[in-house]
C-alpha positions as CSV (number, residue, x, y, z in Angstrom):
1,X,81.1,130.2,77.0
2,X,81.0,126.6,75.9
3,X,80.6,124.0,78.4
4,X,81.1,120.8,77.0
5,X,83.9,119.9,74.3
6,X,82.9,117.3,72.3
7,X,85.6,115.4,69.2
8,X,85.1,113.2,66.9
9,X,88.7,111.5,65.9
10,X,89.2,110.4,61.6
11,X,90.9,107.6,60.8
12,X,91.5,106.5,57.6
13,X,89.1,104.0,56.4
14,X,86.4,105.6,58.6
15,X,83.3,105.4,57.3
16,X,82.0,109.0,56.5
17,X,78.3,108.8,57.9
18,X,79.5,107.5,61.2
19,X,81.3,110.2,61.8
20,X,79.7,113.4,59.1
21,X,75.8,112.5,61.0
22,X,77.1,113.4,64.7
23,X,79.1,115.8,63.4
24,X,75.9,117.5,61.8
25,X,73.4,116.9,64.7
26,X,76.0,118.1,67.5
27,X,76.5,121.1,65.3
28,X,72.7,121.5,64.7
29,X,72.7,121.6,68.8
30,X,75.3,124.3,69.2
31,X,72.7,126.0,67.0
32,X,69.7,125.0,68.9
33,X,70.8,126.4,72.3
34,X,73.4,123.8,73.2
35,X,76.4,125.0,75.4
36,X,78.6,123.2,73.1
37,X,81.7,123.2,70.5
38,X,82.3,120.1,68.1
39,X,85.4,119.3,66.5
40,X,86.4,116.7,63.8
41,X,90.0,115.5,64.6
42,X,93.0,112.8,64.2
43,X,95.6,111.7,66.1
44,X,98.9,113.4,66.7
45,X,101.0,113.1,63.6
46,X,98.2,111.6,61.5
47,X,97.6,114.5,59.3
48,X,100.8,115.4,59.0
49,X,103.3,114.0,55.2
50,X,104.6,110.9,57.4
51,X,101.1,109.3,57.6
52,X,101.0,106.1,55.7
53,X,101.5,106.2,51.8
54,X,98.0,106.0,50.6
55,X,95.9,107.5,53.4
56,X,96.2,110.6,52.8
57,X,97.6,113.5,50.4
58,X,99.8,115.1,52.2
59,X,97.9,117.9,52.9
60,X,95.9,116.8,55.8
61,X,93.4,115.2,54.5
62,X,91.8,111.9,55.9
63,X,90.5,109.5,53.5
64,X,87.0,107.6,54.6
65,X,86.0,104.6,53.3
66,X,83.7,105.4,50.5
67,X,86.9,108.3,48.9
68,X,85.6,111.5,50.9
69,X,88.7,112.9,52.1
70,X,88.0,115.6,55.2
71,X,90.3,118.0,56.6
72,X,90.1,117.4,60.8
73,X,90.6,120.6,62.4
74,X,93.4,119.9,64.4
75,X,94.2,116.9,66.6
76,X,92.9,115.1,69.4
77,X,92.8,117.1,72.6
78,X,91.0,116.5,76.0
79,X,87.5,116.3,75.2
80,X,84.7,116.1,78.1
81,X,83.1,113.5,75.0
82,X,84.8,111.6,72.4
83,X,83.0,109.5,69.4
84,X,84.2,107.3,67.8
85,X,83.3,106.0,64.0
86,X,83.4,102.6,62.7
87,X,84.3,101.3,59.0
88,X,86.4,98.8,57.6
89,X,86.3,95.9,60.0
90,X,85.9,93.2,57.6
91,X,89.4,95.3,55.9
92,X,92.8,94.6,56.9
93,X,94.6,97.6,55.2
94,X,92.2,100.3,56.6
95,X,89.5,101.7,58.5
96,X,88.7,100.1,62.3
97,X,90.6,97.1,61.5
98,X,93.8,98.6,60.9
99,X,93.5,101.1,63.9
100,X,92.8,98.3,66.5
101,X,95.5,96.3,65.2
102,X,98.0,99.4,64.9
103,X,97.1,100.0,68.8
104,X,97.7,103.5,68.6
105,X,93.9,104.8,69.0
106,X,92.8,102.4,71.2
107,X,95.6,103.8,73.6
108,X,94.5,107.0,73.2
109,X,90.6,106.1,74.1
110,X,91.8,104.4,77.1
111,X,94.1,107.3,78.5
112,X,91.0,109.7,77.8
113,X,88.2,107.7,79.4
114,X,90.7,107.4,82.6
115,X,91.0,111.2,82.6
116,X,87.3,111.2,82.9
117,X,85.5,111.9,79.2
118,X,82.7,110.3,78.0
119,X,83.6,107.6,75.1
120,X,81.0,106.9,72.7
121,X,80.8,104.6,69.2
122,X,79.2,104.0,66.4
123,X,79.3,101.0,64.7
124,X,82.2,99.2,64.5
125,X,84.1,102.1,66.2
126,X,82.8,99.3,69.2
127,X,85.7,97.7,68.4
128,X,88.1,100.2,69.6
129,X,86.6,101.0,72.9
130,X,86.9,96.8,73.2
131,X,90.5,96.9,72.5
132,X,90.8,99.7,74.9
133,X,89.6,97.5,77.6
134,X,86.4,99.7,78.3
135,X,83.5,97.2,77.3
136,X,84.8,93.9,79.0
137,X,81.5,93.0,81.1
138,X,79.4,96.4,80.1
139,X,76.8,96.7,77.9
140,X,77.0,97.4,74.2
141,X,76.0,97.3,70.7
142,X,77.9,97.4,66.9
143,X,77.1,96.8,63.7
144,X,75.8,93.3,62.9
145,X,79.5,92.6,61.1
146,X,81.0,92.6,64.6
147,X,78.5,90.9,66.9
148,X,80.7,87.8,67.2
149,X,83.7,89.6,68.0
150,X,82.2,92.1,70.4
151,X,81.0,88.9,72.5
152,X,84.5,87.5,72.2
153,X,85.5,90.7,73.7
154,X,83.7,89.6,76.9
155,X,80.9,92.5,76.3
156,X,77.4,92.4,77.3
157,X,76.2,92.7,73.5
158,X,72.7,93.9,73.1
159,X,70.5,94.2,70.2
160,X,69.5,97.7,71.1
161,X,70.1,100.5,68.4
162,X,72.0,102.6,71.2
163,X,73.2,100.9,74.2
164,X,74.2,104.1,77.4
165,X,75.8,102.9,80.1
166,X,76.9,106.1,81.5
167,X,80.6,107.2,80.5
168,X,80.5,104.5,77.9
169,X,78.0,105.1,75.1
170,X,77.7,102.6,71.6
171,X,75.5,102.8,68.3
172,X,74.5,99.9,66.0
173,X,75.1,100.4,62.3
174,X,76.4,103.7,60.5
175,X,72.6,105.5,60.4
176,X,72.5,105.1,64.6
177,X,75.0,107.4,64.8
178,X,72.5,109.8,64.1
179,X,70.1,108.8,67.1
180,X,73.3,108.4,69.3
181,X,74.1,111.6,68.6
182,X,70.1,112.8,69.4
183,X,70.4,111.1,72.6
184,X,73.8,112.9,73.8
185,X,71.9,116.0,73.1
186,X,68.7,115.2,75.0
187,X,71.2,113.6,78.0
188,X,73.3,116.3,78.1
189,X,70.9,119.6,77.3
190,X,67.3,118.7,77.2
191,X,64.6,117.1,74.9
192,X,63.6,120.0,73.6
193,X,67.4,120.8,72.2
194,X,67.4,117.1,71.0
195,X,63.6,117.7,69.7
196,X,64.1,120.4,67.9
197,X,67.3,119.4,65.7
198,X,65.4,116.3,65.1
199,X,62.4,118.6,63.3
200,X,65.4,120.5,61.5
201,X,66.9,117.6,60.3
202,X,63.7,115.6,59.2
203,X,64.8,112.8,61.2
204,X,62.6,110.2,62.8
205,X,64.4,108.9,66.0
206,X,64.7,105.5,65.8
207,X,64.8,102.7,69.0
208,X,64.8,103.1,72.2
209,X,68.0,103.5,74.0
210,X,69.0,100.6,76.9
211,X,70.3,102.5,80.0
């Protein structure tokens, strides 16, 4: 029996680490012992032939930012954790820009984090959860592009590569996702889970995470 439901939401424009590294180390968990299922998903309606000419083909498929298009499983639901990726901030047409500025997502992480799940970013994905009023005098962190706007947001930015503040979680740049992602694992199911998809993955954790 799973325990803990965890989604990752696809926008287009996301950028495809961000959200593909999690992905992998969550699933690597699962593997490792971890009471836990991990889904890749979009919002209602976003995967569907009305989605904006040039996002997608029609047949469900998300466009990132560097041309990977992924198929999400299905859409948002009611996840115990939701992670958000970053991309595109510095683009108007797509990626994080576009989704803070459409409103739609930011909605939907602030109706979920009042029903109690854990919200957690990567990179520029900070930018949502600042729109969605959740980092106005917390703790957090973003890629470098979006310092100056996460202060503007009235955040506590911090240098550190992965900034927990309890139901509120953010990553630095695109490859932090990875260690965020580490983290939730150790947090959630122990260091040995976290250590041991680590040693799978070849991947030297990186920082030390500001609680």
């Amino acid at each position: 029996m799973v325990d803990t439901t965890a989604e990752i939401v696809l926008f287009d424009g996301f950028d495809e680490l961000d959200a593909i590294g999690p992905y992998e180390v969550l699933e690597n968990g699962f593997r490792a012992g971890a009471s836990l299922e991990t889904r890749l998903v979009t919002l209602e309606g976003d995967t569907d032939v009305n989605v904006t000419e040039g996002t997608s083909d029609g047949q469900g498929l998300v466009r990132a930012s560097h041309g990977l298009r992924v198929e999400p499983e299905g859409v948002l639901g009611e996840p115990d954790l939701l992670l958000v990726p970053g991309g595109g901030w510095t683009n108007e047409e797509s990626g994080v820009r576009a989704a803070v500025e459409d409103g739609a997502l930011p909605a939907a992480v602030a109706d979920l984090h009042s029903r109690g799940a854990t919200i957690a970013s990567i990179c520029t994905g900070a930018m949502v959860l600042a729109k969605a009023g959740l980092l106005e005098g917390r703790p957090a962190t973003t890629h470098p592009v979006a310092i100056t706007d996460l202060d503007a947001a009235d955040a506590d930015v911090s240098e550190e590569r992965i900034v927990d503040d309890g139901d509120v979680l953010t990553a630095g740049g695109v490859t932090s996702g990875i260690d965020l992602a580490l983290w939730l694992l150790e947090r959630e199911f122990g260091a040995d889970v976290a250590t041991e998809v680590a040693e799978q993955m070849v991947h030297e954790r990186r920082g030390e995470v500001l609680c």
